[in-house]
KEBAMI-103258 format. One record per residue (C-alpha): residue in one letter; residue number from 1; x, y, z. Coordinates in steps of 0.2 Angstrom, whole numbers, plus 5000, padded with zeros to 4 digits. Example, Ala and Ser with C-alpha at 12.3 -4.5 7.8 and 13.67 -1.06 7.14 Angstrom:
# residues 2
NUFI; a; 1; 5062; 4978; 5039
NUFI; s; 2; 5068; 4995; 5036
# end
This chain:
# residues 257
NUFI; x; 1; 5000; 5000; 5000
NUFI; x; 2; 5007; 5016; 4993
NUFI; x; 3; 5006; 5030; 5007
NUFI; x; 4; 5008; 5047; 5001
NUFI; x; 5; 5025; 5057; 5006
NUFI; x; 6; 5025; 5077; 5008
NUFI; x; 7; 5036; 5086; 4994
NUFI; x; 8; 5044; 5094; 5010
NUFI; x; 9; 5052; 5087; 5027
NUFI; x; 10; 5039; 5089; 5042
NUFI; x; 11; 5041; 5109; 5049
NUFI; x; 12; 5043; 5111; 5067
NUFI; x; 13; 5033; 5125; 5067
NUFI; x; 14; 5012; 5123; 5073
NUFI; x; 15; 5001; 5118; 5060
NUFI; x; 16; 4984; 5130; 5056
NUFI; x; 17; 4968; 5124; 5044
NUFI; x; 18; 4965; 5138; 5031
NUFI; x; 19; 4954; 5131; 5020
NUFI; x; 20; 4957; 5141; 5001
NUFI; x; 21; 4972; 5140; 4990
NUFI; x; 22; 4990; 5140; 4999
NUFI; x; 23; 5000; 5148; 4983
NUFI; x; 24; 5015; 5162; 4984
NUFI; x; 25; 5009; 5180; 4984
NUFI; x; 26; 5004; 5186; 4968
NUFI; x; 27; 4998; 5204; 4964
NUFI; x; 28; 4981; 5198; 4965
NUFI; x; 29; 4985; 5192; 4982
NUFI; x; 30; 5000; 5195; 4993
NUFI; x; 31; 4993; 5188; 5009
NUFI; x; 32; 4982; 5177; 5016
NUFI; x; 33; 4969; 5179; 5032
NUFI; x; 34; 4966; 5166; 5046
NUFI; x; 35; 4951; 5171; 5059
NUFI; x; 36; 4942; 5160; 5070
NUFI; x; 37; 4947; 5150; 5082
NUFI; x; 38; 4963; 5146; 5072
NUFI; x; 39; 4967; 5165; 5075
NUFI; x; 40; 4962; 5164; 5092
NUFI; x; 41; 4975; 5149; 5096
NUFI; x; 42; 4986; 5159; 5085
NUFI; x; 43; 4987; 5175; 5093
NUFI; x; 44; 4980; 5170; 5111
NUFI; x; 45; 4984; 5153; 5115
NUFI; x; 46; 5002; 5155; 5109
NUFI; x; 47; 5004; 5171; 5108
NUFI; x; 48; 5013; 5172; 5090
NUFI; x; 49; 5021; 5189; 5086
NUFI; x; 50; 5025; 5198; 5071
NUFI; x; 51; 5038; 5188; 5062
NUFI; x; 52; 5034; 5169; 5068
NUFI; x; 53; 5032; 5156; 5055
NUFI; x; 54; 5019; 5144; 5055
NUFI; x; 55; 5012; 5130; 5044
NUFI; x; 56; 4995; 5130; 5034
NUFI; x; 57; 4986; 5115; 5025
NUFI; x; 58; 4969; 5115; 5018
NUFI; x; 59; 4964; 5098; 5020
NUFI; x; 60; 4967; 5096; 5000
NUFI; x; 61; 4984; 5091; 4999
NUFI; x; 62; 4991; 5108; 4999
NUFI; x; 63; 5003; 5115; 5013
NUFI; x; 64; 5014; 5131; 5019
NUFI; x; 65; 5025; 5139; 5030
NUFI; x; 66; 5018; 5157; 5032
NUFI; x; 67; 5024; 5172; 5043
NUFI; x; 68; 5014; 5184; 5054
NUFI; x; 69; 5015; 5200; 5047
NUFI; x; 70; 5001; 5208; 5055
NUFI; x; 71; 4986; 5205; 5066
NUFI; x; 72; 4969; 5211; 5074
NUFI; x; 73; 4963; 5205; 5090
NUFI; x; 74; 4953; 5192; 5081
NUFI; x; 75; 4964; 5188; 5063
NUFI; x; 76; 4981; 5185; 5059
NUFI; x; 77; 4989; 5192; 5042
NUFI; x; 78; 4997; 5179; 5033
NUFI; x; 79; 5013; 5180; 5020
NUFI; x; 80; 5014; 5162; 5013
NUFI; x; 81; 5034; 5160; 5010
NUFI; x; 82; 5035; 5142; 5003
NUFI; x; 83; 5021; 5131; 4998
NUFI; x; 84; 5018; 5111; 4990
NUFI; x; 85; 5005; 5098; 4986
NUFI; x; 86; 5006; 5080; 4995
NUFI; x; 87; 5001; 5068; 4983
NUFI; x; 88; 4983; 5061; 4985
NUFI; x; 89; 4981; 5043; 4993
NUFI; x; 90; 4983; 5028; 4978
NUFI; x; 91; 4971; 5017; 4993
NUFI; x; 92; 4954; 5022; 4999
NUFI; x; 93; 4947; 5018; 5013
NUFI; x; 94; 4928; 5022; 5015
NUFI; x; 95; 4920; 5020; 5030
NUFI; x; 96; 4899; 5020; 5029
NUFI; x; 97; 4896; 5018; 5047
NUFI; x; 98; 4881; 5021; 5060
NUFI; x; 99; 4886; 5034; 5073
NUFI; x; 100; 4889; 5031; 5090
NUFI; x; 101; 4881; 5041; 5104
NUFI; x; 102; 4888; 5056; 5112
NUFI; x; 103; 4908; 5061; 5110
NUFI; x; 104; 4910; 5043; 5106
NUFI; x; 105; 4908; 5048; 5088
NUFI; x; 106; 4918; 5063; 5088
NUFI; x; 107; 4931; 5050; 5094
NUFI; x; 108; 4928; 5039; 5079
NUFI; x; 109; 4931; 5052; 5069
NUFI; x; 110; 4946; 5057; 5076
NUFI; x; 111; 4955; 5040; 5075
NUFI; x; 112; 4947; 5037; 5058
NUFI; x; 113; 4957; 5054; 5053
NUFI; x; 114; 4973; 5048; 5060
NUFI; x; 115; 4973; 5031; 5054
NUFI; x; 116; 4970; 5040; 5035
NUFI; x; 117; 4952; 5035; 5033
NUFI; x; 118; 4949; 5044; 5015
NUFI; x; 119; 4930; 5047; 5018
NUFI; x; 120; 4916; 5045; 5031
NUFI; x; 121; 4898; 5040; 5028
NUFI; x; 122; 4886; 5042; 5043
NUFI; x; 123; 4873; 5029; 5042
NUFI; x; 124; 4856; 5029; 5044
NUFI; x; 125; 4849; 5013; 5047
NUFI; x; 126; 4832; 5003; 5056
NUFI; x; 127; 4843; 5001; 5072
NUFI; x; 128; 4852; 5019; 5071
NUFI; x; 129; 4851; 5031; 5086
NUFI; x; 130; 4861; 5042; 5082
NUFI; x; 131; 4856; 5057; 5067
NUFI; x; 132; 4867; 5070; 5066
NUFI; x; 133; 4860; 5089; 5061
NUFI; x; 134; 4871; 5102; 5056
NUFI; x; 135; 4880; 5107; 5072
NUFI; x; 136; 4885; 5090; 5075
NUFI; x; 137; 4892; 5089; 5060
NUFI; x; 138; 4902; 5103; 5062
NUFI; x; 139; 4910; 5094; 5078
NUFI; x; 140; 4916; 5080; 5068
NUFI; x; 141; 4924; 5090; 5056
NUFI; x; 142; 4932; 5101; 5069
NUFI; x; 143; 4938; 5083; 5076
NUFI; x; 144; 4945; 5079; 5058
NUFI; x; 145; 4953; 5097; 5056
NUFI; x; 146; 4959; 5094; 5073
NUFI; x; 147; 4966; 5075; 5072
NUFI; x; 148; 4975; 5081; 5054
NUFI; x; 149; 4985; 5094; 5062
NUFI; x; 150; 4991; 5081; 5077
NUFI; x; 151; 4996; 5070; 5065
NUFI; x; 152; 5003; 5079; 5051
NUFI; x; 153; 4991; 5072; 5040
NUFI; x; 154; 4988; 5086; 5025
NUFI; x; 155; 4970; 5079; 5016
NUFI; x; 156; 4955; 5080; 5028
NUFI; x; 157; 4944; 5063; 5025
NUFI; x; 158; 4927; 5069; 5014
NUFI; x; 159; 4913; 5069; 5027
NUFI; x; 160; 4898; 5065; 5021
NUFI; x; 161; 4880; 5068; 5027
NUFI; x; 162; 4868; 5056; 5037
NUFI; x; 163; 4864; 5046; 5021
NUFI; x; 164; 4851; 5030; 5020
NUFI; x; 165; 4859; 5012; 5022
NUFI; x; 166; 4851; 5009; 5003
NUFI; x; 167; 4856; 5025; 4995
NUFI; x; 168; 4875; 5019; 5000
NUFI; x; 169; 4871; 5001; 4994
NUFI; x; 170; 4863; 5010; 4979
NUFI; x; 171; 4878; 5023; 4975
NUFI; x; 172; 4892; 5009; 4978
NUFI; x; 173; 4884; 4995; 4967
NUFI; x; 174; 4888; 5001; 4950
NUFI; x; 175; 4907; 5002; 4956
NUFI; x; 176; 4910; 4984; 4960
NUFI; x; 177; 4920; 4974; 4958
NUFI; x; 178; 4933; 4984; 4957
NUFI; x; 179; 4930; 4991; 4973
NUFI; x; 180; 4929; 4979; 4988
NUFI; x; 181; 4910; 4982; 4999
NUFI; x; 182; 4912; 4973; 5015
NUFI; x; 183; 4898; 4970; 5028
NUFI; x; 184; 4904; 4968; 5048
NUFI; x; 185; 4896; 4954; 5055
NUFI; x; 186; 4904; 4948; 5071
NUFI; x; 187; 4894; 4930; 5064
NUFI; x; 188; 4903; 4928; 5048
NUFI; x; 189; 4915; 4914; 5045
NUFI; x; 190; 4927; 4924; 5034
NUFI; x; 191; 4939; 4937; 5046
NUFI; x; 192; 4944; 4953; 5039
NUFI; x; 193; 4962; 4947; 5040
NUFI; x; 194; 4958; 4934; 5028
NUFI; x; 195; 4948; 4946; 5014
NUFI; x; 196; 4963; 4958; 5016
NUFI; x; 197; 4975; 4945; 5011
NUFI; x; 198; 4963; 4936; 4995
NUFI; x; 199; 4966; 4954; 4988
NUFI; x; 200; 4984; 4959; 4992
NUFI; x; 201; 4991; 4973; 4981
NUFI; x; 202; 4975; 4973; 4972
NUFI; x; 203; 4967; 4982; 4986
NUFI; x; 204; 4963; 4999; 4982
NUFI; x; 205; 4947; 5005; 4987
NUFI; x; 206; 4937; 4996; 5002
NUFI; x; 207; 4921; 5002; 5008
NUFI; x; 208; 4917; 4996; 5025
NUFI; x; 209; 4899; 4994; 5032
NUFI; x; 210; 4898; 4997; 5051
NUFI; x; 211; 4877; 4995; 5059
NUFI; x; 212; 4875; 5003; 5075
NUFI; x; 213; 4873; 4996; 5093
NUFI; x; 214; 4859; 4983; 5089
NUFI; x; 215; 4866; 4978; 5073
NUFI; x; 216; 4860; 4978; 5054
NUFI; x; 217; 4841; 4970; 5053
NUFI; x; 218; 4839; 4954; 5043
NUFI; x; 219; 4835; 4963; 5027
NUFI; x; 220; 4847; 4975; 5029
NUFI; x; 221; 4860; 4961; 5030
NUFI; x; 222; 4851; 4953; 5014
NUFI; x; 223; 4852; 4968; 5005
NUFI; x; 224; 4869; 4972; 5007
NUFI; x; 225; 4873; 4954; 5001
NUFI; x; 226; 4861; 4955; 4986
NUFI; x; 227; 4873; 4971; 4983
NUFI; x; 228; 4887; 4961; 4982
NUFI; x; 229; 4892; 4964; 5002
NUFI; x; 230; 4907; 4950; 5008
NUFI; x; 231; 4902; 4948; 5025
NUFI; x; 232; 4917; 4948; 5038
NUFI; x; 233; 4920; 4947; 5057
NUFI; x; 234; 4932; 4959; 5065
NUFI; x; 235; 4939; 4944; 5079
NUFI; x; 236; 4930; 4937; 5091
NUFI; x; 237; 4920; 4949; 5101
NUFI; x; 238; 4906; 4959; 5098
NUFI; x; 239; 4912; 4978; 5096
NUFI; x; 240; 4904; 4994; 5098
NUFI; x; 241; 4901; 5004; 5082
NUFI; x; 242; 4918; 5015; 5086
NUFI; x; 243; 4929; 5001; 5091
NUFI; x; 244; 4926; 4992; 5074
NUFI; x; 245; 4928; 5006; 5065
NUFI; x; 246; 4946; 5009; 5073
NUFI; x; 247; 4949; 4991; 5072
NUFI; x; 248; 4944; 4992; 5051
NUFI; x; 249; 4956; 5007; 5050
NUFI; x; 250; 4969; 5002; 5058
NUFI; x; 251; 4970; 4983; 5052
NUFI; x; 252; 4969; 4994; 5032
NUFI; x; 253; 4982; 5005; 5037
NUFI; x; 254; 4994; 4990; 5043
NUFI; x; 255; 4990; 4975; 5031
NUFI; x; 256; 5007; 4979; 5020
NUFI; x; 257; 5019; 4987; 5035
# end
């Protein structure tokens, strides 16, 4: 599994989220503007002065190191003085996953980000509790903005909204089989270990279908099979809906290390 490499060696200096275009100045634009709460951890939490660098990313692949030129009580000026593009991921991993309850999902989000989860699809299914409106959303991309900068990691995952179980099955049936649909089912005789290795290098994009706390119904289980679905267990034990999405993550990310 190909894992993309910055153009440039990791910066020491703090990483902010700007999300436009991180190019040189140009006439059109010499400087750039960050406000919010970036500027407040900025210019209140560390206190930058006038002539610190920093880094930027956009959570599109591209990155800078920047220095503070100027700032108000609630924006920083911004003078981008290098710039690149990290190359996009070659693997995909796609998780369609019911939401857990509480900060539980802004964990899942979190570690998802971290572990290089390419997209997140929360589910709505028969069993789901959990529906997220637009505020909770915005928590869970502040938790990817946040888990990127933590790990260095420079594409944010796409976020998706609250989307049916059988518009998913519906969206992803065309593209198979050259992408992989599998269905979490702790009942399953084939492990996630073993479907990983059946597709070696040939892996590239894997959609993973998570239910919530209760589980897929019996014709939601049918119908992701009709869809073309491989049913996989994730070990032994039944696990929440956050727990097997870390354990799907991180058994992706490692499967060629």
């Amino acid at each position: 599994m190909t894992r993309p490499q910055s153009a440039r060696p990791e910066s020491p200096v703090e990483r902010f989220f700007l999300s436009q275009p991180l190019q040189l100045a140009t006439v059109e634009q010499a400087t750039v503007e960050l406000d919010g709460s970036e500027a407040h951890h900025l210019l209140h939490v560390l206190r930058a002065k006038v002539g610190d660098h920093i880094g930027l990313f956009n959570g599109q692949g591209d990155e800078a190191v920047a220095e503070l030129i100027n700032h108000r009580k609630r924006s920083a000026e911004l003078q981008i003085l290098d710039c690149w593009t990290t190359p996009a991921e070659r693997d995909e991993l796609i998780l369609a996953t019911a939401l857990p309850k509480g900060d539980r999902a802004r964990w899942l989000v979190e570690k998802a980000t971290e572990l290089g989860v390419t997209r997140i699809i929360p589910l709505r299914t028969t069993r789901s509790v959990v529906e997220p409106g637009e505020g909770k959303m915005d928590k869970l991309l502040q938790a990817a903005i946040a888990a990127c900068k933590q790990s260095g990691r420079s594409r944010l995952p796409r976020l998706d909204p609250l989307t049916a179980l059988n518009d998913v099955l519906r969206d992803f049936s065309a593209t198979l089989p050259t992408r992989v649909l599998f269905l979490a089912d702790p009942r399953a005789e084939q492990s996630l270990g073993q479907l990983f290795a059946s597709f070696g290098d040939d892996l590239q994009t894997t959609i993973a279908l998570i239910g919530p706390e209760g589980g897929f119904t019996a014709d939601e289980h049918s119908a992701a099979i009709a869809t073309g679905a491989i049913s996989v267990r994730l070990g032994s034990h039944i696990l929440r809906i956050e727990t097997a999405a870390l354990a799907v993550s991180a058994a992706w990310q490692l499967r060629q290390s």
